[in-house]
MIMI-458967 format. One record per atom (N, C-alpha, C): x, y negated, z; residue in three letters; residue number from 1. Coordinates in Angstrom, 2 decimals, decimal comma, padded with zeros to 5 digits, always signed. Atoms other than C-alpha are relative to their C-alpha. Layout:
BEGIN
+---------+---------+---------+-----+-----+
:       X :       Y :       Z : res :   n :
+---------+---------+---------+-----+-----+
:       X :       Y :       Z : ALA : NUM :
...
+---------+---------+---------+-----+-----+
end
This chain:
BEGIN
+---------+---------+---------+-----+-----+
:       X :       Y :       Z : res :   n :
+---------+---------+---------+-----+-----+
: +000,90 : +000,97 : +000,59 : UNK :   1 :
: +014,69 : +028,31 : -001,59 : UNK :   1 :
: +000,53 : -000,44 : -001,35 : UNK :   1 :
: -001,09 : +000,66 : +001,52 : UNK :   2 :
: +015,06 : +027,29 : -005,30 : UNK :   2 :
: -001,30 : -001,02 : -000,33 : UNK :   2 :
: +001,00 : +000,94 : +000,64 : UNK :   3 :
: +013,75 : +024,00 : -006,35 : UNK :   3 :
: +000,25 : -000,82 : -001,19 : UNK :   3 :
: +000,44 : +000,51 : +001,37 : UNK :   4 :
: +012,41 : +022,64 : -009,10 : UNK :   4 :
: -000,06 : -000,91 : -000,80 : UNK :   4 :
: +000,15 : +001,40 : +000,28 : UNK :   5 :
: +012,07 : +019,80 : -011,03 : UNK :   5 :
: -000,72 : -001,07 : +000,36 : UNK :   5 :
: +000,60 : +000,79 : -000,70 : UNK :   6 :
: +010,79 : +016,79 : -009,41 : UNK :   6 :
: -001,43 : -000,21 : -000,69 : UNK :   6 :
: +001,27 : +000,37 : +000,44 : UNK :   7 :
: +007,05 : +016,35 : -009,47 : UNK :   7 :
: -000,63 : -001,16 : +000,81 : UNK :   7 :
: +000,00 : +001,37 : -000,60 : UNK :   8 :
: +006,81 : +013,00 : -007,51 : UNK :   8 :
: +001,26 : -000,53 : +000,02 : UNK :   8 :
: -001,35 : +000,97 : -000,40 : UNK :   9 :
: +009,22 : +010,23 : -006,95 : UNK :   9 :
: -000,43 : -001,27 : +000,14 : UNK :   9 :
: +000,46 : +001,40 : -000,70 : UNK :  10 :
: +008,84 : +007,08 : -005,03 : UNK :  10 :
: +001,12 : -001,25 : +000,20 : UNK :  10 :
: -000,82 : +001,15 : -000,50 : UNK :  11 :
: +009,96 : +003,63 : -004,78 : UNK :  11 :
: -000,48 : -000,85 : +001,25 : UNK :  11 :
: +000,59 : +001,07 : -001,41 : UNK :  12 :
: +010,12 : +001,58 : -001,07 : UNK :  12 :
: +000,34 : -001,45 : -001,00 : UNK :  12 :
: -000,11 : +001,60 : +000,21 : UNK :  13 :
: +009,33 : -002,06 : -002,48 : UNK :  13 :
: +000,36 : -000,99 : +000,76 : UNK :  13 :
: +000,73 : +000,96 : -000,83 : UNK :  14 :
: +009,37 : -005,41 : -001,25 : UNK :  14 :
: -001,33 : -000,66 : -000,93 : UNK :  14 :
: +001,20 : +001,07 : +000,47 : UNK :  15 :
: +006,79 : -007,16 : -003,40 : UNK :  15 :
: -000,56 : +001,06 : -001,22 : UNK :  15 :
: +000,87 : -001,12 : +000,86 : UNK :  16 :
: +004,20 : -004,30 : -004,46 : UNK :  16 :
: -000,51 : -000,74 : -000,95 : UNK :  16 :
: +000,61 : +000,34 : +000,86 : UNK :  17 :
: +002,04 : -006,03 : -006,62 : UNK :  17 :
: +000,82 : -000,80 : -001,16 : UNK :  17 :
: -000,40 : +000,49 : +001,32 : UNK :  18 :
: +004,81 : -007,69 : -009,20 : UNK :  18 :
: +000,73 : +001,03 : -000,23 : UNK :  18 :
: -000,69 : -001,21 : +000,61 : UNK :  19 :
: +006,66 : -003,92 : -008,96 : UNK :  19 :
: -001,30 : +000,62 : -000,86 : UNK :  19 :
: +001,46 : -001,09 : +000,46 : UNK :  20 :
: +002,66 : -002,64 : -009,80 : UNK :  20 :
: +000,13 : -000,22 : -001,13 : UNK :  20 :
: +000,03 : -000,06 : +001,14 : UNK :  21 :
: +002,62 : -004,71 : -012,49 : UNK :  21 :
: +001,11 : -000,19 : -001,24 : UNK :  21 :
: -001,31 : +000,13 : +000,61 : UNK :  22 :
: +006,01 : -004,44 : -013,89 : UNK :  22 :
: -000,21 : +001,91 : -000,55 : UNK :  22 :
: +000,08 : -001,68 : +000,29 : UNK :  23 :
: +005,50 : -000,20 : -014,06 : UNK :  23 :
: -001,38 : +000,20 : -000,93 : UNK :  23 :
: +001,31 : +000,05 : +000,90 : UNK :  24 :
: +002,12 : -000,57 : -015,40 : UNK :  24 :
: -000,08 : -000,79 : -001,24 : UNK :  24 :
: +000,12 : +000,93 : +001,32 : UNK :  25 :
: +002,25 : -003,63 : -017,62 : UNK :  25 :
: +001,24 : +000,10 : -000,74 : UNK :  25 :
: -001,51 : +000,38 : +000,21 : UNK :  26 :
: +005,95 : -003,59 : -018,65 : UNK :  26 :
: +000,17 : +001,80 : -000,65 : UNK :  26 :
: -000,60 : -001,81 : +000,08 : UNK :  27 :
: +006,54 : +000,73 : -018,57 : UNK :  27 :
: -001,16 : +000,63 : -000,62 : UNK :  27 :
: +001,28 : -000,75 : +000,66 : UNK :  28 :
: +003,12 : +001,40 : -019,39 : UNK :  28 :
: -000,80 : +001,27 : +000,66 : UNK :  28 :
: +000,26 : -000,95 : -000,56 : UNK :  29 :
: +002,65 : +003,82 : -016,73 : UNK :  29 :
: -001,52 : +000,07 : +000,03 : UNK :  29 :
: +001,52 : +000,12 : -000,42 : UNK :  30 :
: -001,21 : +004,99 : -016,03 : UNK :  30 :
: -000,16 : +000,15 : +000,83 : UNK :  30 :
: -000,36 : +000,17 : -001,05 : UNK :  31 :
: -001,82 : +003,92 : -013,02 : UNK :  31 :
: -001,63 : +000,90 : +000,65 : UNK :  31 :
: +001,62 : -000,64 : -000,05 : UNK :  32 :
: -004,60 : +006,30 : -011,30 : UNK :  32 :
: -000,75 : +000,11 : +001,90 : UNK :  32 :
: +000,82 : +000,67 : -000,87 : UNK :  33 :
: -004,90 : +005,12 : -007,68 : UNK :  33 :
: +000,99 : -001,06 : +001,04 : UNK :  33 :
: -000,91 : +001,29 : -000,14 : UNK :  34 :
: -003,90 : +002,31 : -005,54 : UNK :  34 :
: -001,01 : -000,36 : +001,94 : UNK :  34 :
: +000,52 : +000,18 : -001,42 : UNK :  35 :
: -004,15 : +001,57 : -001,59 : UNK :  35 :
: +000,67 : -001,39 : +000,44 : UNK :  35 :
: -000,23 : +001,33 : -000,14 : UNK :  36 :
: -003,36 : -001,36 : +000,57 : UNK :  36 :
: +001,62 : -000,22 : -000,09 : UNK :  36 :
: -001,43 : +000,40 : -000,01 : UNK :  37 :
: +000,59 : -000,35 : +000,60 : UNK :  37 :
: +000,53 : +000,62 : -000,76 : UNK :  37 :
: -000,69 : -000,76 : +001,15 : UNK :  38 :
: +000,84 : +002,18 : -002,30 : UNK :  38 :
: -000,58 : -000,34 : -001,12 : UNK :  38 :
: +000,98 : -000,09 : +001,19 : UNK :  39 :
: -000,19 : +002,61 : -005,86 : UNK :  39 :
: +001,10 : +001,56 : -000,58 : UNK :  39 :
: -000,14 : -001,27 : +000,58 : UNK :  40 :
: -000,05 : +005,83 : -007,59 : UNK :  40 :
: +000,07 : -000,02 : -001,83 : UNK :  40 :
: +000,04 : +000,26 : +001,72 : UNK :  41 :
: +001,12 : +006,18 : -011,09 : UNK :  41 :
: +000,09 : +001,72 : -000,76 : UNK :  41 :
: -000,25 : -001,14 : +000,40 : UNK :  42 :
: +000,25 : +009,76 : -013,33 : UNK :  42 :
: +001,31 : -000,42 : -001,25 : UNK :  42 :
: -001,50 : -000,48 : +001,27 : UNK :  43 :
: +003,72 : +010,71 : -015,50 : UNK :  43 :
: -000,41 : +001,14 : -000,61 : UNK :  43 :
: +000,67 : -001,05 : +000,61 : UNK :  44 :
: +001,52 : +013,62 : -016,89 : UNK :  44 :
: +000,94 : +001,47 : +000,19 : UNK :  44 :
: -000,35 : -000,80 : -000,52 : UNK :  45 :
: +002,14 : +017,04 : -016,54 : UNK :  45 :
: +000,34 : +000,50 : +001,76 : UNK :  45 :
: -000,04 : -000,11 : -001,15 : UNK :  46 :
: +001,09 : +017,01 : -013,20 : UNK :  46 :
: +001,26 : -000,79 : +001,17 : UNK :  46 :
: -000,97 : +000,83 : -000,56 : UNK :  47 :
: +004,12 : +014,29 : -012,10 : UNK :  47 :
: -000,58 : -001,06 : +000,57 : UNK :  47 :
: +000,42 : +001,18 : -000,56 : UNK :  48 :
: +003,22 : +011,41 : -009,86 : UNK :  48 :
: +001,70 : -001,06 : +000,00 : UNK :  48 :
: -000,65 : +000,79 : -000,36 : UNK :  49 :
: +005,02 : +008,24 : -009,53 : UNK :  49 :
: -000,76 : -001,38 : +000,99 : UNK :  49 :
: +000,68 : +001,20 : -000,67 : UNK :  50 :
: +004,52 : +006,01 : -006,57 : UNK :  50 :
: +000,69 : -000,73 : +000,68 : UNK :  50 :
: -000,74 : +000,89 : -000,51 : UNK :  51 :
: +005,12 : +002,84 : -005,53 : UNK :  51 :
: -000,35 : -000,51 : +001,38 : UNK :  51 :
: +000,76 : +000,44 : -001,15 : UNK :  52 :
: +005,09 : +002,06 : -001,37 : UNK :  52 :
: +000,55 : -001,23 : +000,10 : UNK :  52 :
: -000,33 : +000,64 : -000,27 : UNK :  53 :
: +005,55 : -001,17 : +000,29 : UNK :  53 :
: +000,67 : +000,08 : +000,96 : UNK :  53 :
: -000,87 : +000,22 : -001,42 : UNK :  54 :
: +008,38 : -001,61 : +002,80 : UNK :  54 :
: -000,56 : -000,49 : +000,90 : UNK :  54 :
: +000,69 : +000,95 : -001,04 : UNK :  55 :
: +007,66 : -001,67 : +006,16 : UNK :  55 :
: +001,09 : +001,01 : +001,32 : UNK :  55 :
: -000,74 : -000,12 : -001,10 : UNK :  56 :
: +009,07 : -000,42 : +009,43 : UNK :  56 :
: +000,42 : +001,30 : +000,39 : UNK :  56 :
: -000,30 : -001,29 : +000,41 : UNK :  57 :
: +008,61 : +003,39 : +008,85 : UNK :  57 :
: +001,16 : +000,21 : -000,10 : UNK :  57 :
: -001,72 : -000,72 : +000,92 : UNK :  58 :
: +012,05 : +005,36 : +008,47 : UNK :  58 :
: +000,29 : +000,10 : -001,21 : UNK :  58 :
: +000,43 : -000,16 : +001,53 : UNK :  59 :
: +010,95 : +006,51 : +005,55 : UNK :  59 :
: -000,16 : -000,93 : -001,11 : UNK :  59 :
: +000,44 : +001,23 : +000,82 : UNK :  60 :
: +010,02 : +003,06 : +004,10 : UNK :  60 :
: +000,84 : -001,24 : +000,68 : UNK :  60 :
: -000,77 : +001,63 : -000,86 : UNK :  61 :
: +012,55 : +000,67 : +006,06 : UNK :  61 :
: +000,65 : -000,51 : -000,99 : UNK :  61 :
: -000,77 : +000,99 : +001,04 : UNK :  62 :
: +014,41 : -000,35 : +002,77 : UNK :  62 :
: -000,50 : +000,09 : -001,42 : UNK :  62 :
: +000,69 : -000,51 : +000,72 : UNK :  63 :
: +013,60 : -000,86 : -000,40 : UNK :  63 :
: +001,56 : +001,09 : -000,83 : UNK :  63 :
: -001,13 : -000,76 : +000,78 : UNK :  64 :
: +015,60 : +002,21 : -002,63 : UNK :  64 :
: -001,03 : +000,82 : -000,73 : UNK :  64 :
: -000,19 : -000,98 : +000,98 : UNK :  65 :
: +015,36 : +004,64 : -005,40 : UNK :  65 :
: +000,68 : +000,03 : -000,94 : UNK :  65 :
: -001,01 : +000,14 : +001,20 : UNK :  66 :
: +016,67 : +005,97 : -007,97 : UNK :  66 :
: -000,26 : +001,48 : -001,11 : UNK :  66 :
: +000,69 : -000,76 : +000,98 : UNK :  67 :
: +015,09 : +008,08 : -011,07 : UNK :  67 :
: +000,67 : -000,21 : -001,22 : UNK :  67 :
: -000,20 : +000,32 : +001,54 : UNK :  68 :
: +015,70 : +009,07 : -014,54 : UNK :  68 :
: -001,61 : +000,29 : -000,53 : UNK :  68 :
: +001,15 : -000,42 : +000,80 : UNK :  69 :
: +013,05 : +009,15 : -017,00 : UNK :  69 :
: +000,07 : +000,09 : -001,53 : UNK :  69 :
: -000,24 : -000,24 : +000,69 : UNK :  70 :
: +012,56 : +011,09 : -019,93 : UNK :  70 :
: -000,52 : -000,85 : -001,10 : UNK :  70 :
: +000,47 : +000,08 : +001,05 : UNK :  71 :
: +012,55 : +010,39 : -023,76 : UNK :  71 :
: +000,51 : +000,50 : -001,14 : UNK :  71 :
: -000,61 : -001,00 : +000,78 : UNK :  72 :
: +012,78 : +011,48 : -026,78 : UNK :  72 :
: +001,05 : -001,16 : -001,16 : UNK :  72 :
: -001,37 : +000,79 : +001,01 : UNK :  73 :
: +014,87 : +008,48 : -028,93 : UNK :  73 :
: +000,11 : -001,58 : +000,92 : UNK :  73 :
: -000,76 : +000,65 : -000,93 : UNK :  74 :
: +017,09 : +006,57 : -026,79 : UNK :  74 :
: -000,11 : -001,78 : -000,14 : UNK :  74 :
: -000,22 : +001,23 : +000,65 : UNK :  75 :
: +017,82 : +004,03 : -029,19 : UNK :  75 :
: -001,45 : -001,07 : +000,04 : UNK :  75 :
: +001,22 : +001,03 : -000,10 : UNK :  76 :
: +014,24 : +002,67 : -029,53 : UNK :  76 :
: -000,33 : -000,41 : +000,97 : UNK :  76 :
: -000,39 : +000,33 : -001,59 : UNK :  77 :
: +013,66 : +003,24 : -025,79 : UNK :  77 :
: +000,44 : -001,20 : +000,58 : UNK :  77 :
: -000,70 : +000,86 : -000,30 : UNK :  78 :
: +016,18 : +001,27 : -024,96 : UNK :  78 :
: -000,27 : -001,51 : -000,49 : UNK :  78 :
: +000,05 : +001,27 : +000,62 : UNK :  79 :
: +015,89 : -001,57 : -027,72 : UNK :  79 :
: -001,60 : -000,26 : +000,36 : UNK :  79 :
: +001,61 : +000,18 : +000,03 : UNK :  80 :
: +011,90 : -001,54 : -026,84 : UNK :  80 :
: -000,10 : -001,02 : +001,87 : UNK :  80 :
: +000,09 : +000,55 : -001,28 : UNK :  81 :
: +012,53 : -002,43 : -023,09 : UNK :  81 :
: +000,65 : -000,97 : +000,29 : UNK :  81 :
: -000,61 : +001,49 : -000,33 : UNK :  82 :
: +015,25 : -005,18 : -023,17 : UNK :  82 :
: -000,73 : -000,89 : -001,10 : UNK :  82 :
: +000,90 : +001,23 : +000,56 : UNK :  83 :
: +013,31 : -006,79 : -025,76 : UNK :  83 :
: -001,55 : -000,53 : +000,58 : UNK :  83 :
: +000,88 : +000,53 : -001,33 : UNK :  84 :
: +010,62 : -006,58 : -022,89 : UNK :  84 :
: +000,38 : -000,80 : +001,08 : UNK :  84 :
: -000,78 : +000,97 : -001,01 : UNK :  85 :
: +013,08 : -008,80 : -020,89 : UNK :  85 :
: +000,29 : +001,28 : +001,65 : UNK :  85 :
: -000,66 : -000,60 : -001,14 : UNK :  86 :
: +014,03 : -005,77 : -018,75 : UNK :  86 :
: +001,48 : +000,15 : -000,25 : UNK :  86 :
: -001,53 : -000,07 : +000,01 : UNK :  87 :
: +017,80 : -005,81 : -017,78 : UNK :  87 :
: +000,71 : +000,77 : -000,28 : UNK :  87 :
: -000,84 : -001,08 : +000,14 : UNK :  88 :
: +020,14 : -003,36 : -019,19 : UNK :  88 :
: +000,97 : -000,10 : +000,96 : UNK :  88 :
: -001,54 : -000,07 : -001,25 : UNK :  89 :
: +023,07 : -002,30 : -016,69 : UNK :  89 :
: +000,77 : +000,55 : -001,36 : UNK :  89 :
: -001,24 : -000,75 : +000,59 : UNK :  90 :
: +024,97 : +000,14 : -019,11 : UNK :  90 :
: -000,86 : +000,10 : -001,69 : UNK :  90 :
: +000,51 : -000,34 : +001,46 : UNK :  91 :
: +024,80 : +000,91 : -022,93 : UNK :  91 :
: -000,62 : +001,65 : -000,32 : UNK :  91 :
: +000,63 : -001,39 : -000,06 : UNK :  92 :
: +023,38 : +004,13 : -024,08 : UNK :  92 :
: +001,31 : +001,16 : +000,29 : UNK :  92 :
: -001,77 : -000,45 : -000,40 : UNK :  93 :
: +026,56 : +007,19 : -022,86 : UNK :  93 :
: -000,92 : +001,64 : -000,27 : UNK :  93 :
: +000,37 : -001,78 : +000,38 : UNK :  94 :
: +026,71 : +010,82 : -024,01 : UNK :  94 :
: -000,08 : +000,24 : -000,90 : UNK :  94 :
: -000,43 : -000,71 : +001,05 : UNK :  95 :
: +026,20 : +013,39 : -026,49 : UNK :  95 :
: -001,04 : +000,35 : -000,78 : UNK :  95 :
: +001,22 : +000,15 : +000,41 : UNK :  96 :
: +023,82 : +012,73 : -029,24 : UNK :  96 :
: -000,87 : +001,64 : -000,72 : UNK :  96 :
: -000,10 : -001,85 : +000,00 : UNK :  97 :
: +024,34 : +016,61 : -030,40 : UNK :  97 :
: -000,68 : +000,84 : +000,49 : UNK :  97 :
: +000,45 : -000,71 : -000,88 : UNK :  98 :
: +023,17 : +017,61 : -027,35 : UNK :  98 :
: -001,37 : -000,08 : +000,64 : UNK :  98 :
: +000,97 : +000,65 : -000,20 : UNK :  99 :
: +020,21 : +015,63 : -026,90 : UNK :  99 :
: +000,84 : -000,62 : +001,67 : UNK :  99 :
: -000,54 : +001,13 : -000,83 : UNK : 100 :
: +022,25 : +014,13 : -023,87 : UNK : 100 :
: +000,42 : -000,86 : +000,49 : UNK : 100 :
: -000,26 : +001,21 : -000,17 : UNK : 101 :
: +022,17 : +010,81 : -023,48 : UNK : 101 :
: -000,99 : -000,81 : +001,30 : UNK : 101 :
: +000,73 : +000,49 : -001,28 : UNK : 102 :
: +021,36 : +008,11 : -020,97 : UNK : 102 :
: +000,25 : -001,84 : -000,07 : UNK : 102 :
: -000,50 : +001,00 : -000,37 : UNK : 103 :
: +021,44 : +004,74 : -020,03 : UNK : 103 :
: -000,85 : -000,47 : +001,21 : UNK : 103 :
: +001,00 : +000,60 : -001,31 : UNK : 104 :
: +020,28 : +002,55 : -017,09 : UNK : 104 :
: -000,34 : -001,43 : +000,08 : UNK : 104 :
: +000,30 : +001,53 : +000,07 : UNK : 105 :
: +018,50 : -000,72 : -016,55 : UNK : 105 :
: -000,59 : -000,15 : +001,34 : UNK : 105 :
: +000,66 : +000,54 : -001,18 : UNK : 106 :
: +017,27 : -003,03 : -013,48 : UNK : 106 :
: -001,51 : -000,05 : -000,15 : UNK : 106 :
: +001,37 : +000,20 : -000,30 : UNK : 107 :
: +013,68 : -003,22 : -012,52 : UNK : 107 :
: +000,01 : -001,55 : +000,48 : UNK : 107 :
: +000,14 : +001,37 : -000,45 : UNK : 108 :
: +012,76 : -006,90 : -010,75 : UNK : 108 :
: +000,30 : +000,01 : +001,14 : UNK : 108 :
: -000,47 : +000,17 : -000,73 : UNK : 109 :
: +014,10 : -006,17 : -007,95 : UNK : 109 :
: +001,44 : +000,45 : +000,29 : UNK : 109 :
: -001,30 : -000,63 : +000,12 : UNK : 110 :
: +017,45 : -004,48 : -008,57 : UNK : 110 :
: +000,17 : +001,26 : -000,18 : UNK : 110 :
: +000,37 : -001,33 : -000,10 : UNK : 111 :
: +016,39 : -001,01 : -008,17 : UNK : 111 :
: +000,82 : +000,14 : -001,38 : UNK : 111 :
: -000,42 : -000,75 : +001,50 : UNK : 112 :
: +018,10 : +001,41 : -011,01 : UNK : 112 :
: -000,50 : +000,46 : -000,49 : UNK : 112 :
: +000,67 : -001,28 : -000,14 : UNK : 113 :
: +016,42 : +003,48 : -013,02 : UNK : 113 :
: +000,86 : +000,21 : -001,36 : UNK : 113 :
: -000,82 : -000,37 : +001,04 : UNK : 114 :
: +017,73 : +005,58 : -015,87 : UNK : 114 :
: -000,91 : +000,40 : -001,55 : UNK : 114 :
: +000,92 : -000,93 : +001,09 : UNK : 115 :
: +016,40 : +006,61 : -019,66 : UNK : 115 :
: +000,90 : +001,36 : -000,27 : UNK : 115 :
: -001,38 : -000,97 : +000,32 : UNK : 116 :
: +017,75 : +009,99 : -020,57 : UNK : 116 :
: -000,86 : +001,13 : -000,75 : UNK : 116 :
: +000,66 : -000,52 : +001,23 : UNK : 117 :
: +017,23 : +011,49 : -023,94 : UNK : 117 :
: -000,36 : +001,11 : +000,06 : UNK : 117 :
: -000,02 : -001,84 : -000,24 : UNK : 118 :
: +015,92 : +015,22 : -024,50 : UNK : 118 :
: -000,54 : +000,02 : -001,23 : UNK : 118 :
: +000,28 : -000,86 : +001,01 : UNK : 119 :
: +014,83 : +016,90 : -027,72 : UNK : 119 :
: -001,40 : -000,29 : +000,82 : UNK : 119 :
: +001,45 : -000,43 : -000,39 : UNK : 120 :
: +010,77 : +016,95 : -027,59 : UNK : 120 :
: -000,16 : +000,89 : +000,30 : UNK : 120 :
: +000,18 : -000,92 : -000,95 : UNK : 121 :
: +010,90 : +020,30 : -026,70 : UNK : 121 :
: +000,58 : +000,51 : +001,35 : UNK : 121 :
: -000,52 : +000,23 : -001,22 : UNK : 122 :
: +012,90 : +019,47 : -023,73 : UNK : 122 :
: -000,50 : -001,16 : +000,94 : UNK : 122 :
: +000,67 : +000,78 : -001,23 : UNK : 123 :
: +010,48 : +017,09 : -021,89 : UNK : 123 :
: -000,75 : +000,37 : +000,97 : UNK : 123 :
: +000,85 : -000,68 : -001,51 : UNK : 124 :
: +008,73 : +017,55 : -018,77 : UNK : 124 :
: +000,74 : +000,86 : +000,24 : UNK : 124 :
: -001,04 : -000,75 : +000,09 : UNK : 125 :
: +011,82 : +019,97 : -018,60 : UNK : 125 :
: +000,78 : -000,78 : +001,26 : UNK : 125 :
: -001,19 : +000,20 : -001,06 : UNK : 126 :
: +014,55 : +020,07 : -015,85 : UNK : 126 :
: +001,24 : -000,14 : -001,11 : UNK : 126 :
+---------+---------+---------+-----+-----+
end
């Protein structure tokens, strides 16, 4: 089996509707459908991102994840979202040469997530 680059990725919440509108209003995601314990967000190129609500499921008993997401200049990225009052954890790390760089910030509930730079012709890319 050889796999591929992720074309979904999910977060277990506790409080869907201020993660909904924290990914949507805050990230800017387009959000393209939405049920009583999920919402569905397109990342284009055929990528989903969705958010469930914790509940008793295995699958959904805590809340966790943990994603990077691409871009193409770090620096703005970065300075664009803590001046949105989202939390930085780490400063930007890596090799600007290489287009490999990264950093990570909190969501509203603690969750991690990461930015991590690529050359424009390295997005939607593994």
């Amino acid at each position: 089996m050889k796999l591929g680059w992720p074309c979904w990725i999910g977060a277990v919440v506790e409080d869907l509707d201020a993660q909904r509108r924290f990914y949507r209003d805050v990230l800017g995601f387009a959000e393209i459908a939405v049920g009583p314990s999920w919402v569905h967000f397109d990342l284009g190129g055929g990528n989903l991102f969705e958010l469930v609500r914790r509940n008793a499921d295995a699958e959904y008993d805590r809340a966790r994840y943990q994603v990077a997401f691409a871009v193409d200049d770090i620096e703005s990225a970065r300075n664009e979202l803590a001046a949105a009052g989202v939390q930085p954890v780490t400063a930007v790390q890596g090799n600007s040469q290489k287009g490999r760089r990264w950093c990570y910030f909190r969501d509203p509930e603690g969750n991690l997530f990461a930015l991590k730079e690529r050359f424009p012709d390295q997005l939607n890319t593994a």
